[in-house]
Structure formats: C-alpha cells, structure tokens
Steps between C-alpha positions, in 0.01 A plus 500: 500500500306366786316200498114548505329355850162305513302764717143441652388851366342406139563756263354519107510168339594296821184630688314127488822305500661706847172477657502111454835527666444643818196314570674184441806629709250626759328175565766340523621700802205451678440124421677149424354174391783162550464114403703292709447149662679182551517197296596168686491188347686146565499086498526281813289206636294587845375320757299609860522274815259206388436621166563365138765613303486737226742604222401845394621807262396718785430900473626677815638293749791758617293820381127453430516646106260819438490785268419868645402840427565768728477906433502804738385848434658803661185695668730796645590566867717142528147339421472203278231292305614149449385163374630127417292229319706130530366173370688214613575273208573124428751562294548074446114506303466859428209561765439767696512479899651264747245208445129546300260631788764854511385836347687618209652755712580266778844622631372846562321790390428786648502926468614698780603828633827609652733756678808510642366670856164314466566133430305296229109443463430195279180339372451164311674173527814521670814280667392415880726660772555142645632376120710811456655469832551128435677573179763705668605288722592207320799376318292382194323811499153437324544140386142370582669170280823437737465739800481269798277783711306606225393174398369465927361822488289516171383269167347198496709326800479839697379587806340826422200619341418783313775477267832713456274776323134636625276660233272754574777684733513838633891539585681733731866499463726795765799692354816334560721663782850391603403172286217435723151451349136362495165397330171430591254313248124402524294298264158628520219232583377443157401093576275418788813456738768717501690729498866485597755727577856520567814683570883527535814658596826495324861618584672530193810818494674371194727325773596141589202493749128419360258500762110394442146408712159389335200425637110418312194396567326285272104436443412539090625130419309336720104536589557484859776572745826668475848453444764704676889514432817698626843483366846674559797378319828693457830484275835628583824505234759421669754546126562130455159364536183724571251302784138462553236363713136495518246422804092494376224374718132398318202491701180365334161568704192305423563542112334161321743311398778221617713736663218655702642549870855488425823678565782527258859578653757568196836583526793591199899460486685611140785670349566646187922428485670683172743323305684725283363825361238327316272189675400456836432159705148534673420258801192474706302280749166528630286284730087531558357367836168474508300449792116476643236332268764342303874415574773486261898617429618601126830558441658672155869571428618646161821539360584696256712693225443842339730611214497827367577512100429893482301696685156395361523141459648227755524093494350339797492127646307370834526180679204459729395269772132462654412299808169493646411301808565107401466582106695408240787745484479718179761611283546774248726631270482791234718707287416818330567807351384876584469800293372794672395826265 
C-alpha cells in the first residue's frame, strides 16, 4: 500500500485545510522575515589622554550590540523588495541606542530595491560609504570602543562629522563584478544647512586582497561651512598574519566651531595574527595630525585578543594606550564576551 502524499489540490473534506497550505507554502517562497544582531558586553577601566578614569560594565566596545530585522520579498524577474530596522542597544542598562539623543532605530533602517544586473536603490537611514569602507579595512573591524582609526575618524574624540550613519538617505549601491563594487549616498537637506553626500569603491573577490576608497562631504552638522574627507585603506592575508593600513585626510571649511580651518592627516598600521584554529591576536596603531587653526598629534595603539568559543560567541581582551599632545597618557583595559545570533 502506498503512503498517501500531502498535495496542494484540496479535495472533499480537506478543501479549507489544503487551501491554508499552499498559501502558507506560497508566501513563504516569495518572502522571509530574520532576527539577528549582536550582543557585546564586558568590564574594564578606561581612560582618554587627559581624562579621568572610569570603571565601567560597558555594552559594545568590540561590536556595538543591536538587535535587527531584515526581510526580502521575491518580486519576479531577479527583482527584490527588501528592508532592515536595527536599534542599537545598551545592553549594560537595557536602553536603546548608542547614548540617549539616538533614534530607536539608530544603527539602520531602511527599504530598498534590488537586482542582480541593476545594483541596489535604498531609502532611509543607512551606513555611510566612508564608515563602511573604514570597517573593512581594519584589523578590529567595527570596534568604535578599541579601534585605533575608528576612534580618529568618528565619536566623540573624532574628527568627522555627520556620524557613521546619515538619515534621510537616498542610496545607490552597483552590482558587484569581479569583487569590485560601489555606493553613492545623499542625505537630503532637511535642516537649514546641508546636505551631504558620499561615495566609495571596494575590491573585495573573496581573495587575500581587499581594496577600498571613500570620500564625503559634510554640511548638516554644522550651520555653516563644510567638512570634506577621503580615505583608502587596504588589507592583504598573507596566511600567517593578514595586514592593513589606512590613510584619511579631514578638511573643515569655515564650519563654527574649534576646529574651524583645520586639516586632519590620519594614518593606520594593524594585523589580525591567528593563533590556533580558534582566536586571533589583533594589533593596530594610528596617529592624527592636525594642522591650521589648531595644532595637535594623538596617538592610539591597541592590543588585543579574540577567542573563538563556537561560532557565535567569542572572549575578547584590549589593552589600549592614548596620547594626545603633552596630556596625561591614558590607559585602558577591557574584557568581554560576544554572542552573535
């Protein structure tokens, strides 16, 4: 006797019950829904060049923690419909975003259209080519917490404005050929200055090469002026140690504030050198120059160690060291644990 098989015809009795089956199986086809994001969280005392000292349960110092929601829908032809909402959490207090003046979906969201042939169109709040480019390119990937260059480039000792992420975006990204790509992004003047708009180009084959170029222009922070910045960095995996470096000039015009008139040269050495299958030591070292209206030399090395316990959560542990002009030297030091999902 043959066993009976499920079939999306409904017959008799099973009339409501198949039809309830093949819509279900048929929207699922077409469309998916995921929650994923990152949870970071660690202990350490911190200190900046001639700051105070601070011993802190700290959310996100290798990873900044965030839950997400992504989906796509199939429209036919290749084309997709896609979206991602991501709030950035505080996972030490339970809060939502990096610090209290970010939206709830801080990190990114965003709907979007896509192709294979045509590239990606993109609207809402969305990663900054010069961030994503930045994050490539560096051995402690997107540690705004221990990252020597990311900590020169962007937050509160930064030399940047605008942020890592622009709201009010309209995003272009190309289709990726022979590992080489693009995107384009403008945030629409919403504020009396403004807007700003960036781009990049990445080199990326799957490969032990990684090849990427940024520049922006910058006018919504500030109510006059403008801030411009280009950046190239590279990494190369050489087996026993994979390489990087980073060069980034700033150049603020007229824009009210204490670095009005001043140009920012900032350069980035690491490695990322694996020890056994499952941890990794990361090293890098970054210097800011700054020149014109004000003058001044900050230096940042980290050192660091990445162990991998499966592959969704790791154990991390930084040494830091901040020097800034005749400062006090700072010092920092964190340990923490990773569980990505």
């Amino acid at each position: 006797m043959k066993a009976s098989r499920l079939s999306c015809r409904p017959r008799s009795a099973l009339l409501l019950a198949g039809f309830a089956v093949c819509a279900a199986a048929g929207a699922h086809a077409q469309s998916s829904v995921q929650i994923y994001g990152v949870l970071d969280l660690g202990v350490g005392t911190y200190r900046d060049a001639g700051g105070g000292r601070s011993a802190q349960v700290a959310s996100g110092k290798m990873t900044t923690s965030y839950l997400g929601f992504k989906g796509t829908e199939d429209l036919g032809g290749g084309l997709q419909a896609f979206f991602a909402l991501e709030s950035h959490l505080r996972l030490d207090t339970g809060e939502p975003g990096r610090n209290a003046t970010d939206p709830y979906f801080s990190r990114n969201s965003y709907v979007g259209l896509k192709s294979p042939r045509a590239g990606a169109l993109i609207l809402g709040r969305y990663n900054t080519p010069l961030w994503l480019a930045a994050v490539s390119t560096n051995p402690f990937n997107a540690s705004t917490g221990f990252s020597p260059s990311l900590r020169l480039l962007f937050g509160p000792i930064g030399k940047t404005g605008g942020d890592g992420v622009w709201s009010n975006s309209v995003i272009y990204e190309t289709p990726r050929i022979a590992g080489l790509g693009g995107m384009v992004q403008h945030q629409m003047k919403e504020t009396a200055q403004g807007g700003n708009t960036g781009a990049n180009i990445t080199y990326n084959a799957g490969g032990p090469l990684v090849l990427a170029a940024a520049v922006q222009q910058v006018e919504a922070p500030y109510t006059r002026g403008k801030e411009s910045v280009a950046l190239v960095g590279g990494a190369y995996n050489f087996g026993f140690l994979r390489a990087f470096g980073q060069y980034a000039r700033v150049k603020e015009e007229a824009t009210p504030a204490a670095t009005a008139n001043t140009r920012d040269r900032i350069a980035q050495v690491g490695a990322s050198i694996p020890v056994g299958t499952p941890g990794a030591v990361l090293v890098s070292y970054a210097e800011a120059k700054t020149s014109g209206a004000l003058n001044g030399d900050r230096k940042i090395f980290s050192l660091g160690y990445d162990h991998r316990l499966s592959r969704r959560t790791d154990l991390y542990t930084v040494l830091m060291s901040d020097r800034y002009n005749a400062l006090r030297r700072g010092d920092s030091f964190g340990i923490g644990i990773r569980h990505i999902f």
